[in-house]
C-alpha positions in Angstrom: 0.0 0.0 0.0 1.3 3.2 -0.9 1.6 7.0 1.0 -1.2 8.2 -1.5 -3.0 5.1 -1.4 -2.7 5.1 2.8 -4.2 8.8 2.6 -7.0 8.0 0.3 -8.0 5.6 3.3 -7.5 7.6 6.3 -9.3 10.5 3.8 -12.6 8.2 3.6 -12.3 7.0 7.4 -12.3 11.2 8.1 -15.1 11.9 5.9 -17.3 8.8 7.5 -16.5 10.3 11.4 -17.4 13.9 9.9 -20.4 12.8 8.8 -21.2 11.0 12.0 -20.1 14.0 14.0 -21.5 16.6 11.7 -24.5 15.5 9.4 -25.2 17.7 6.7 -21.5 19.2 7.4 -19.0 17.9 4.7 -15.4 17.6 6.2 -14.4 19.4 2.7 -10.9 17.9 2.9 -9.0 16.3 -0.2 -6.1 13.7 -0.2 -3.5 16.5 -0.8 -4.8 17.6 2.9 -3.4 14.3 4.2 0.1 13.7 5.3 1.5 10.6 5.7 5.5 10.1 5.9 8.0 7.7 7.2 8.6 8.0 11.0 12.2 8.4 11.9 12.2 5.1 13.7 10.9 2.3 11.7 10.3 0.9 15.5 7.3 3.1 15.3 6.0 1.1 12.2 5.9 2.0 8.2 4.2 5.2 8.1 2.8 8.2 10.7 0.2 10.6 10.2 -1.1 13.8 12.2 -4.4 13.6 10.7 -6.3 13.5 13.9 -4.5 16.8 15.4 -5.0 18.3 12.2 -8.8 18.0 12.1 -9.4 17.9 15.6 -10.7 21.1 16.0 -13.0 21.0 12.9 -14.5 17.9 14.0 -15.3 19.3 17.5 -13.2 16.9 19.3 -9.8 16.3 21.0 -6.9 14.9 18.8 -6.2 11.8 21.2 -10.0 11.2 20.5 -10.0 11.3 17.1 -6.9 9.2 16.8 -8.4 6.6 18.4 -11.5 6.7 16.5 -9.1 6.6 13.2 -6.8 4.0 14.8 -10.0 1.5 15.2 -11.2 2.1 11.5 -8.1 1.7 9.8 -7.2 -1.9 12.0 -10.2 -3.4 10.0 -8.6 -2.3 6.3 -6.8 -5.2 4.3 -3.3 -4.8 4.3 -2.8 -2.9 7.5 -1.0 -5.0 10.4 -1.7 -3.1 13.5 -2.0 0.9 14.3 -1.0 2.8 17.3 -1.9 6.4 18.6 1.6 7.8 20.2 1.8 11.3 22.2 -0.8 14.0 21.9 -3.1 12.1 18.5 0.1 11.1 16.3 -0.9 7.6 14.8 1.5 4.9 13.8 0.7 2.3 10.8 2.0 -1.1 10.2 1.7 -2.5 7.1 1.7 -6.5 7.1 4.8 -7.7 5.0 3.0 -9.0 1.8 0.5 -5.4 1.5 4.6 -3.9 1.2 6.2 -6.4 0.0 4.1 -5.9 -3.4 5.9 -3.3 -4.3 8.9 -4.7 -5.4 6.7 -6.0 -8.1 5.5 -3.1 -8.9 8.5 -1.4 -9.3 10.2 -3.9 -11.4 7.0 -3.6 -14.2 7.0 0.0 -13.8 10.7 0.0 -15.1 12.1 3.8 -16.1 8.4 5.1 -15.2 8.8 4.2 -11.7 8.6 7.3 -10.3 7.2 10.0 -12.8 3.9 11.8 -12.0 1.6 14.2 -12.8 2.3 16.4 -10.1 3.3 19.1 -12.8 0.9 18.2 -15.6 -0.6 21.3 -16.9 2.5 23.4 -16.3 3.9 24.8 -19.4 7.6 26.5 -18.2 10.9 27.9 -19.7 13.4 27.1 -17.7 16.3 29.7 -18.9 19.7 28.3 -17.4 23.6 29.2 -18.1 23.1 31.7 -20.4 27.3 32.6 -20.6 28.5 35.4 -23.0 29.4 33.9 -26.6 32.7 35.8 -25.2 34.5 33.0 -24.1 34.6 29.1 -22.4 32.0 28.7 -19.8 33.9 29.1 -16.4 33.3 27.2 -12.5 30.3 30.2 -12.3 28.4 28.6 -15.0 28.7 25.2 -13.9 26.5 24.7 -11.3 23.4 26.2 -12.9 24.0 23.7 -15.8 24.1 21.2 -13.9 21.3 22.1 -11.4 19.8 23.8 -14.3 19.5 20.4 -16.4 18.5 18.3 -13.8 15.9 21.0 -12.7 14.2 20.0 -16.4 14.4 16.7 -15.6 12.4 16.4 -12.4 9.8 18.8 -14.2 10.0 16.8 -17.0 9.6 13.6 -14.4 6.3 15.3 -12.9 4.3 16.1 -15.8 5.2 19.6 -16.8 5.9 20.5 -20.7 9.4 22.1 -20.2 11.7 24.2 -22.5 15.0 24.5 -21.5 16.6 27.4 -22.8 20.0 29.4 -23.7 19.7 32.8 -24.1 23.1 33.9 -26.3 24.0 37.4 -25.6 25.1 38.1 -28.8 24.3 41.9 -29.4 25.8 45.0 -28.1 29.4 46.8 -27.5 30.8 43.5 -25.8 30.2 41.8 -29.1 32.6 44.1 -31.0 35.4 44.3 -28.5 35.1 40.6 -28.7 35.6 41.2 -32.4 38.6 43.5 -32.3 40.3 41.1 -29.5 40.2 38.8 -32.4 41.3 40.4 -34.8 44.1 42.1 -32.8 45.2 38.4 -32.3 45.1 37.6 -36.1 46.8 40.7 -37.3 49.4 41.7 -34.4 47.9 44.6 -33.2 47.5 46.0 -30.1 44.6 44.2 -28.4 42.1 46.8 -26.9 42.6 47.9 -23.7 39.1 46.8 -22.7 39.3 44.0 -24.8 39.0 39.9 -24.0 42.1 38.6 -23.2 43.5 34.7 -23.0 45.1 32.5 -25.1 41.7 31.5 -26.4 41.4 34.2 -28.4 44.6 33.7 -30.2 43.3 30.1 -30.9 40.3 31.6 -32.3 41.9 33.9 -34.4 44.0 31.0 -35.8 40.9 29.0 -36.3 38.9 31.5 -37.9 41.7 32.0 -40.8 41.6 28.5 -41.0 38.0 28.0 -41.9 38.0 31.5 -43.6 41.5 32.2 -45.3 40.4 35.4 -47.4 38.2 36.8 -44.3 40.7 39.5 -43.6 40.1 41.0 -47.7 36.3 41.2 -46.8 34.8 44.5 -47.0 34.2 44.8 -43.1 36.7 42.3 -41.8 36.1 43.6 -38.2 32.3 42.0 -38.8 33.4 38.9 -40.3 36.0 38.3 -37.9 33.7 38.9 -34.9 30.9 36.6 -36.9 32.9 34.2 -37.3 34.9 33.7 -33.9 31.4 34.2 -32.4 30.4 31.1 -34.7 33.1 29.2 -33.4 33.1 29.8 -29.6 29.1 29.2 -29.6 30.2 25.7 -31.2 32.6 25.0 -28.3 29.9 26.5 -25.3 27.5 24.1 -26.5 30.1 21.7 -27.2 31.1 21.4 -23.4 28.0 21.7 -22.3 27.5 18.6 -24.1 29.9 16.8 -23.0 28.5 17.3 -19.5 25.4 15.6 -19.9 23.2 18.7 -20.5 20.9 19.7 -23.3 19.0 22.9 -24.4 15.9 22.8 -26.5 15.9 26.3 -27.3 19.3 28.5 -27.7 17.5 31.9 -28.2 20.0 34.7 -30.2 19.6 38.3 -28.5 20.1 39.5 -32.0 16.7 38.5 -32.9 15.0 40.8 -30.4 16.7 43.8 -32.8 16.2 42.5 -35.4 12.9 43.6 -38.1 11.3 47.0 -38.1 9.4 47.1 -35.5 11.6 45.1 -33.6 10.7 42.7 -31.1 12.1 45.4 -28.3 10.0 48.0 -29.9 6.6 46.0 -30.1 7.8 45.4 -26.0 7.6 48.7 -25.5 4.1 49.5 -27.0 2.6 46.4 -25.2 4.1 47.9 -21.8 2.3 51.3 -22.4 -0.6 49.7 -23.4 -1.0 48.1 -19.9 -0.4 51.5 -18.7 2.8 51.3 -16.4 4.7 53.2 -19.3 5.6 56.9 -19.2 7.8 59.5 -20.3 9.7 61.6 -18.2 13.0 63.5 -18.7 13.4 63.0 -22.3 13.2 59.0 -21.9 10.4 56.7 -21.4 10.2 54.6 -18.3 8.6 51.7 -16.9 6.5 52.2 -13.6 8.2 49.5 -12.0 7.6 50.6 -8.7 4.2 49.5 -9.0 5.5 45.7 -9.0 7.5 45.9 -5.7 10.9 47.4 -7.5 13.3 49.9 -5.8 12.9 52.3 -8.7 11.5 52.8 -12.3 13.2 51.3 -14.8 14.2 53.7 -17.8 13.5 51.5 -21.1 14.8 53.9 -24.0 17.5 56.5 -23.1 16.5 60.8 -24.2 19.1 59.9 -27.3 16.4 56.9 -28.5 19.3 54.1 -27.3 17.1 51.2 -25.6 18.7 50.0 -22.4 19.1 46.1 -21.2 15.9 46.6 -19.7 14.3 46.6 -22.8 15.7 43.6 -24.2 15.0 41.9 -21.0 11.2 43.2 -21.6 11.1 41.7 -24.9 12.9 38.6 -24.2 10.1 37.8 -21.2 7.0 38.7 -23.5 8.6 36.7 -26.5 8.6 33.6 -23.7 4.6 33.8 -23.2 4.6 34.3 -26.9 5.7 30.9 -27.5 3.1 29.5 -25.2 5.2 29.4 -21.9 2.8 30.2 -18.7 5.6 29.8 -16.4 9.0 31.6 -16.4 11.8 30.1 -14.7 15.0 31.9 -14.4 18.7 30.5 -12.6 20.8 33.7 -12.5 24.0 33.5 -10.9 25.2 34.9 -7.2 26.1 38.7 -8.5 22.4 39.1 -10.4 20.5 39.5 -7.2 19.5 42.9 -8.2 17.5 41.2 -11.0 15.2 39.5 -9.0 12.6 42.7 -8.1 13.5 44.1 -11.3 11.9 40.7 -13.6 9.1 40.0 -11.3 8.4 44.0 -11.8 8.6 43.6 -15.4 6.1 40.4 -15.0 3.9 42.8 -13.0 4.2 45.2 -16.2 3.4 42.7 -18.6 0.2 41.6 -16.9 1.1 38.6 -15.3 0.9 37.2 -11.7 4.7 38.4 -10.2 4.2 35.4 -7.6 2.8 32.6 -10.3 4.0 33.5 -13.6 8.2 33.7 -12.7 10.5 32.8 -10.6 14.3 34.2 -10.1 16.1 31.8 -8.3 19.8 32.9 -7.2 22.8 30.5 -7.0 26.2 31.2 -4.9 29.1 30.7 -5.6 31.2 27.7 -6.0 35.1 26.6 -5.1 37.3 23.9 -5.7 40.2 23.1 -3.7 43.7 23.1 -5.6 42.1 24.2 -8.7 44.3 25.9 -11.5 43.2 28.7 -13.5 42.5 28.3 -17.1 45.5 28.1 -19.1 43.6 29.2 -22.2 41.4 32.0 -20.3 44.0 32.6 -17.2 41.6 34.1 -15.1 39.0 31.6 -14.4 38.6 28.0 -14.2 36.9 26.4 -17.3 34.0 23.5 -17.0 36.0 21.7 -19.4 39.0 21.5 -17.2 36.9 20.8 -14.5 35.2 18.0 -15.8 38.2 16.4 -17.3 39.7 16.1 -13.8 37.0 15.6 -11.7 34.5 13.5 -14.1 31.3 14.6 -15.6 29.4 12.5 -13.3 31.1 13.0 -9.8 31.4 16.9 -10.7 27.8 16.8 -11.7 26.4 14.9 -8.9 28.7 16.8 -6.3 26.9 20.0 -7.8 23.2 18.8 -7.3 23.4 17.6 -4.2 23.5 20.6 -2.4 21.0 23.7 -2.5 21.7 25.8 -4.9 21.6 29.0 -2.7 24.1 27.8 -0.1 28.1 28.2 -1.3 29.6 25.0 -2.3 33.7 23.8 -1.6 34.3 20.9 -3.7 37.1 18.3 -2.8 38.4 16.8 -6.3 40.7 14.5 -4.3 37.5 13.0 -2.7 35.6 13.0 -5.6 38.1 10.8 -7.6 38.6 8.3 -5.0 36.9 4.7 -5.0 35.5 4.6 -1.6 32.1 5.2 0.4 33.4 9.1 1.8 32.8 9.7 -2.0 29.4 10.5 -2.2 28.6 9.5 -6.2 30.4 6.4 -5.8 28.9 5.0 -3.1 25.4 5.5 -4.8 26.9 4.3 -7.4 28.7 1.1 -6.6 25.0 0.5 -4.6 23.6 0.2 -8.2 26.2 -1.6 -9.4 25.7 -4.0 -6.4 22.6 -4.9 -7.7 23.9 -5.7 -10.6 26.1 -8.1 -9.3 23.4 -9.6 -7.5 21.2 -10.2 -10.1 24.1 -12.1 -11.9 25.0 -14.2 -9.1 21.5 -15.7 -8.7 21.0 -16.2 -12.4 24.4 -18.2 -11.9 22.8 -20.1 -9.0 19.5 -20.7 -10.8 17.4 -18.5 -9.3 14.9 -16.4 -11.0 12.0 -14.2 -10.9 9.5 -16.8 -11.5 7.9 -16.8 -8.8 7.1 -13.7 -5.6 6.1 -14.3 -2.5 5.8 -10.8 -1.1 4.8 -12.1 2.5 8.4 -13.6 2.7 9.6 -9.9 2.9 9.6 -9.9 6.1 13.3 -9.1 7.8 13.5 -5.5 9.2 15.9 -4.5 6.6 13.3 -5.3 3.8 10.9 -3.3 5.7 13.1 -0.2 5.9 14.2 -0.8 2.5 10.9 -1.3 0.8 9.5 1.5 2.9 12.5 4.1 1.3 11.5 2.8 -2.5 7.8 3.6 -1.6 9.3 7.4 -0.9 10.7 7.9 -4.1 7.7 9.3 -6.7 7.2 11.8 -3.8 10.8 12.6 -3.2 10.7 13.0 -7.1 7.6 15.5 -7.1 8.6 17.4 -4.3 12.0 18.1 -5.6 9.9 19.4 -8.8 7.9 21.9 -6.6 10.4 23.7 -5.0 13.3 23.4 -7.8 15.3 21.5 -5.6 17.4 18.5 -7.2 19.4 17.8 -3.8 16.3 16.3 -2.4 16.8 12.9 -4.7 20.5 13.1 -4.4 19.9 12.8 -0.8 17.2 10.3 -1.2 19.9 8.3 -3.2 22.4 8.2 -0.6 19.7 7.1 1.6 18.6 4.2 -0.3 21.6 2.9 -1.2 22.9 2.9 3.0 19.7 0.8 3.4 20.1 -1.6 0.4 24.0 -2.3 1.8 22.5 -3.3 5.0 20.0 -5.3 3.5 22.8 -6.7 1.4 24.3 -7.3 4.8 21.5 -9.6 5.9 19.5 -11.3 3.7 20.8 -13.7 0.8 19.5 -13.5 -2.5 21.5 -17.0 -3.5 21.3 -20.1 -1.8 24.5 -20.8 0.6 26.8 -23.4 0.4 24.6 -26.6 -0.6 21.3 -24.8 0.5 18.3 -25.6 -1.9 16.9 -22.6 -3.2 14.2 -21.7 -1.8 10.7 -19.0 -2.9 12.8 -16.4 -0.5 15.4 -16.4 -3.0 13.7 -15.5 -6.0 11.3 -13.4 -4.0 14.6 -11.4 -2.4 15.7 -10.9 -6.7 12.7 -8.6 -6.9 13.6 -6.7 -4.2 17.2 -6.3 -5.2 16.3 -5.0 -9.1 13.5 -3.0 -7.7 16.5 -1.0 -5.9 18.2 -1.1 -8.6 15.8 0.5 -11.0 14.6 3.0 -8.3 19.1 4.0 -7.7 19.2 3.9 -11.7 16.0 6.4 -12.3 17.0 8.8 -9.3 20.8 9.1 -11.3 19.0 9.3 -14.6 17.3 12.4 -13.0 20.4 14.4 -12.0 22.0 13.4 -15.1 24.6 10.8 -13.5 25.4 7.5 -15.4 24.4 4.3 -13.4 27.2 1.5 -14.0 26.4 -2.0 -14.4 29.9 -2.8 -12.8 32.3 -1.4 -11.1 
C-alpha cells in the first residue's frame, strides 16, 4: 500500500467520522490535505500521520480522541498489520509484509516510469539556465546552474510539466565588437584593446577562424566577419562542453533576434508595456513604472538619445517567452544578479502577469574547488572543461546537485576521484552496481523471478528498504515543486545505505549446498526494484548508473 494510497483511506475514514459528528456538514478535505510520511524510527511502524490533530478542531473533538477513532477504523482495512496512537493524537501504521512487499513487483514492471507523476501536468515552463557570454569558455560560475539547471528540467519533466530549457546567447551589443577587435588584434598583431577579452583562447580563435575563412581579412568589413565568425566558433565550443557534460537545451535563443525587423521585437515590447499603462515619459526617456510591482525604482527602457537600455531587451525577451506559449517563467541567474530578482518580477507585473505565479528568479552562490588551476587558455578563471576532465562529468555533476543551490559550495576533487564510500557518487553508485552483481549471481545459481512471495519480505531490513522505494515518486515531485534536485540526491544516498544493509542480511542466493528456496527469487525482486529505483533517481540528476564497477 502506498503514501497516496494510505491517505486516500485515512481520507474516507475522516469523511465517515465527519459525517457522524456533523451531518449535513462535509469535512471538505482532499487527499493532498493528508500527510503521511515515514517515522524516523521504523520501531514506530511503516508510516505516521497527524491527521487527527490536524482536524481535531473542525471535527469538535480532542486529537487523542479522534486518533483513536481513526486507529479502530483503519485496523479493520486489508493490508494494514496493526495501528498505534503515540503522544498527543500522532498515529503509527504497520503495514503486514506481503501489503509492502508488493511493491517490489511493482516497481520492477513500472521500469524507467517508476517514479514519474503528474504532479506538474498542466504546467507549461521555460526554464532559462547558463546563459554565458558567446565571449569565451563557460567558467566554474556557470557550472553549477548547468548542472542544477538540467537536472531542474528533468524532475519537471519527471512530474508532468511540458518544459523548454533554454540558452539565451547574448550576442548583441558593444561587448560583441570588443570581442571582435580582440580577435582580430590576435590575427593581425595589433595592439589588443585595452578593454578588450584577453586569453590564449582568443589567439586560438583567431588561428581557427583564418583556417576556416582564409580570405576573411580582404572582406569589406573584416572587423564584422572576424567577430561573426569567432562568435560562430566559440558558440560551437559553449554548447560543445556543455555537451559533454550531460546537458541539453531545447531552445538556444540569439539576443540579436530581439533587434532584429522593423518594428523590432524590443520595440513591439515597449508599446505592449504602455498599453498596460505602467509606461511613461519623463526626462526626455520613457520609463517603466516598475515601482508599482515591488521594484526599488522605475526602470528607464529607451535612453533621451532613443538608445534602448538592457531593460528593454530583457522586456522583450520575457513577453517573446509567453509568446511561445510558456505560462511559467523560470530563471537561474547566478550569485552577483540579485539585483535582478525585483527588477523581472516587476517587469512580469508590467506585462500583466501574476509576479508570484508567472516567474520565478532563483539565485545560486558561488562555488570553489580546492587546488584548482586557472585556465591556461582563459587565465583568469577556471573552465568546466577542465573541471570536468579532472574531476569526471558525473562525480562533478552529482557533487553540484546535491546541495541547494543557494548555499556556497567547496568541492574536494581528491574526494571526488577516490573509490571509496566518503565519496558521495560512488557510493550511490557502486549500490547500483551491487545490484547488478546480484542479479548475476543468482542467475548463476539458478534463481529467478519466476515466482514472488511478497509475505516472505519480512526481515527488518526489507521493511526499511521497501518503505524508502515507496518514498521515491514523492521525493521526485517534491523536488519538482520547489526546484530543488538535492532532495533525490539525498534520497539516493539514503537508499543505497539501506540496500547495503539489506545486502548485509539477507541472501539472494542459496548458501553453500542450500536448496533454493521461494525467499530467494522473491529477495531478486527486491534487489532489481533498488536497482531500477538508484538507476531512475541518477538518470534524474544526469549521472550515469554503472552495471559494474
Amino acid at each position: 500500500m502506498s503514501p497516496d494510497a494510505l491517505a486516500t483511506v485515512l481520507l474516507s475514514v475522516l469523511d465517515e467520522i465527519s459525517s457522524e459528528r456533523r451531518p449535513g456538514e462535509p469535512l471538505g478535505a482532499t487527499v493532498s490535505d493528508i500527510t503521511v510520511e515515514r517515522p524516523r524510527n521504523r520501531d514506530h511502524g511503516d508510516w505516521a500521520t497527524n491527521a487527527a490533530m490536524k482536524f481535531a478542531k473542525k471535527l469538535g473533538t480532542s486529537p487523542r480522541e479522534l486518533a483513536d477513532q481513526i486507529a479502530g477504523q483503519l485496523a479493520s482495512v486489508d493490508g494494514v498489520a496493526s495501528v498505534e496512537v503515540a503522544g498527543p493524537g500522532f498515529i503509527n501504521i504497520r503495514l503486514e509484509a506481503a501489503a509492502a512487499g508488493l511493491l517490489a513487483k511493482t516497481i520492477v514492471e513500472a521500469g524507467e516510469q517508476y517514479g514519474r507523476n503528474d504532479s506538474q501536468a498542466g504546467n507549461s515552463i521555460n526554464l532559462e539556465f547558463v546563459s554565458g557570454n558567446p565571449t569565451g569558455p563557460l567558467h566554474i560560475g556557470h557550472t553549477r546552474w548547468a548542472a542544477l539547471g538540467d537536472s531542474m528540467g528533468r524532475l519537471l519533466e519527471a512530474s508532468g510539466a511540458v518544459v523548454a530549457r533554454e540558452y539565451y546567447i547574448n550576442d548583441a551589443g558593444a561587448q560583441m565588437d570588443r570581442f571582435g577587435q580582440s580577435v582580430l588584434a590576435a590575427m593581425t598583431g595589433a595592439e589588443a584593446p585595452e578593454d578588450g577579452y584577453k586569453g590564449a583562447y582568443i589567439d586560438e580563435l583567431g588561428t581557427k577562424v583564418l583556417a576556416h575563412h582564409p580570405r576573411i581579412l580582404d572582406e569589406a568589413d573584416p572587423l564584422a566577419a572576424v567577430r561573426d565568425a569567432a562568435y560562430e566558433l566559440q558558440l560551437a565550443e559553449i554548447q560543445e562542453s556543455l555537451a559533454k557534460f550531460n546537458v541539453r537545451f531545447d531552445v538556444w535563443f540569439s539576443e540579436r533576434e530581439l533587434h532584429a525587423g522593423s518594428p523590432s521585437l524590443i520595440d513591439q515590447a515597449v508599446d505592449r508595456l504602455r498599453a498596460e499603462g505602467h509606461v511613461y515619459d519623463a526626462d526626455d526617456a520613457v520609463w517603466v513604472r516598475t515601482t508599482d510591482f515591488g521594484d526599488d525604482k522605475d526602470r528607464v527602457i529607451r535612453r533621451g538619445n532613443g538608445i534602448y537600455t538592457y531593460f528593454a531587451a530583457d522586456a522583450a525577451y520575457y513577453l517573446n517567452k509567453g509568446d511561445r506559449g510558456y505560462q511559467h517563467k523560470i530563471y537561474l541567474l547566478g550569485a552577483d544578479h540579485h539585483g535582478y530578482v525585483h527588477r523581472l518580477k516587476a517587469l512580469a507585473g508590467s506585462a500583466g502577469d501574476d509576479p508570484e505565479r508567472d516567474i520565478e528568479v532563483l539565485i545560486g552562490q558561488l562555488v570553489s574547488v580546492n587546488g584548482a588551476r586557472l585556465s591556461k587558455r582563459a587565465g583568469n578563471i577556471i573552465e568546466l572543461d577542465d573541471l570536468r576532465e579532472w574531476i569526471g562529468t558525473d562525480a562533478l555533476r552529482y557533487s553540484l546537485e546535491r546541495s541547494p543551490a543557494d548555499s556556497p559550495l567547496s568541492l574536494d576533487p581528491e574526494l571526488l576521484k577516490k573509490r571509496t564510500n566518503d565519496n558521495p557518487v560512488f557510493y550511490v553508485q557502486y549500490a547500483h552496481a551491487r545490484t547488478h552483481n546480484v542479479a548475476r549471481n543468482a542467475t548463476e545459481s539458478g534463481v529467478t523471478r519466476d515466482e514472488f512471495h511478497p509475505e516472505l519480505l519480512g526481515h527488518e531490513t526489507e521493511a526499511a528498504l521497501l518503505g524508502a522505494l515507496q518514498e521515491f515518486p514523492r521525493i521526485v515531485a517534491f523536488a519538482a515543486e520547489i526546484r530543488e534536485p538535492h532532495r533525490v540526491a539525498r534520497y539516493l544516498e539514503e537508499l543505497a545505505g539501506l540496500y547495503h544493509r539489506w545486502y548485509d542480511n539477507c541472501r539472494v542466493t542459496p548458501k553453500g549446498d542450500e536448496e533454493i528456496q521461494p525467499v530467494h527469487g522473491t529477495r531478486l525482486w527486491l534487489n532489481d526494484a533498488t536497482g531500477q529505483v538508484l538507476r531512475n533517481g541518477l538518470a534524474l540528476l544526469g549521472v550515469s548508473a554503472p552495471e559494474r564497477m
